[in-house]
N, C-alpha and C positions, 0 to 999 in steps of 0.2 A: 788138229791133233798134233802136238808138238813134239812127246814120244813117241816111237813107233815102236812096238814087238811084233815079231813073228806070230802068226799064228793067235793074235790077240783079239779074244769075242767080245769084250765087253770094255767101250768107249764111255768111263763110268770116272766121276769124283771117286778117288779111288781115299776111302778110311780102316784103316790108317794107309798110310804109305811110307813104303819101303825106301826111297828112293832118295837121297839128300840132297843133289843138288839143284832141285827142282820144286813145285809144289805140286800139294793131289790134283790140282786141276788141270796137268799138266797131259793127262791119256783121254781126254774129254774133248768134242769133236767142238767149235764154237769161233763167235769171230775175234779174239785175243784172249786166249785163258792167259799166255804167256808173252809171246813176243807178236808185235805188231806186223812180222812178215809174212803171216799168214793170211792177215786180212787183207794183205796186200797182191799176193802173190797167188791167192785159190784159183784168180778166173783165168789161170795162164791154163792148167790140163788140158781141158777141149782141144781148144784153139791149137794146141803145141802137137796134142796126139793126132786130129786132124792134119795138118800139116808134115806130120811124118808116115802118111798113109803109104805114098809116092815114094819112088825114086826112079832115076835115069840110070841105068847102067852102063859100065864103059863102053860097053857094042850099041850103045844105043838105044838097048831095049828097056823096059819098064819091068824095075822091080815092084811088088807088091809087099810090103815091110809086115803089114799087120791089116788082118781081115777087119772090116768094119763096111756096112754100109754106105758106100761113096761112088766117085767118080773126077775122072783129069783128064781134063784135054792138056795132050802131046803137043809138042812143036810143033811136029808133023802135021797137026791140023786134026789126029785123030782123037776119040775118046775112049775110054778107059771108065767099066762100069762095074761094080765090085756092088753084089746083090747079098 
């Protein structure tokens, strides 16, 4: 999906369209309706939100950024289980 709106239910060949500097297949979810960075770039989420589950805080301690099923072993040698 190359457009993004707010609040937008329907990932649809949109006819007609509104919209001029774009085409209708442009709110359609796919591997290139439009630009080739998409099919390039889809399988980064995971891996990116995964890896930003963690963090280290200045005192040393473990922030927890965003709940998700996981877990991190610490320097410390400890781990860290997030259910």
């Amino acid at each position: 999906q190359y457009l993004q709106a707010v609040n937008e239910i329907n990932a649809i060949r949109a006819d007609p369209h509104v919209w001029q500097h774009d085409n209708d297949m442009s709110e359609t979810y796919g591997l290139e309706p439009n630009y080739g960075c998409c099919t390039a770039n889809f399988h980064q989420g995971w891996p990116k939100f995964a890896n930003a589950l963690f963090h280290t805080a200045p005192d040393g301690g473990v922030v927890v950024s965003m709940y998700a099923p996981a877990s991190a072993k610490l320097p410390s040698g400890a781990t860290v289980d997030v259910d």
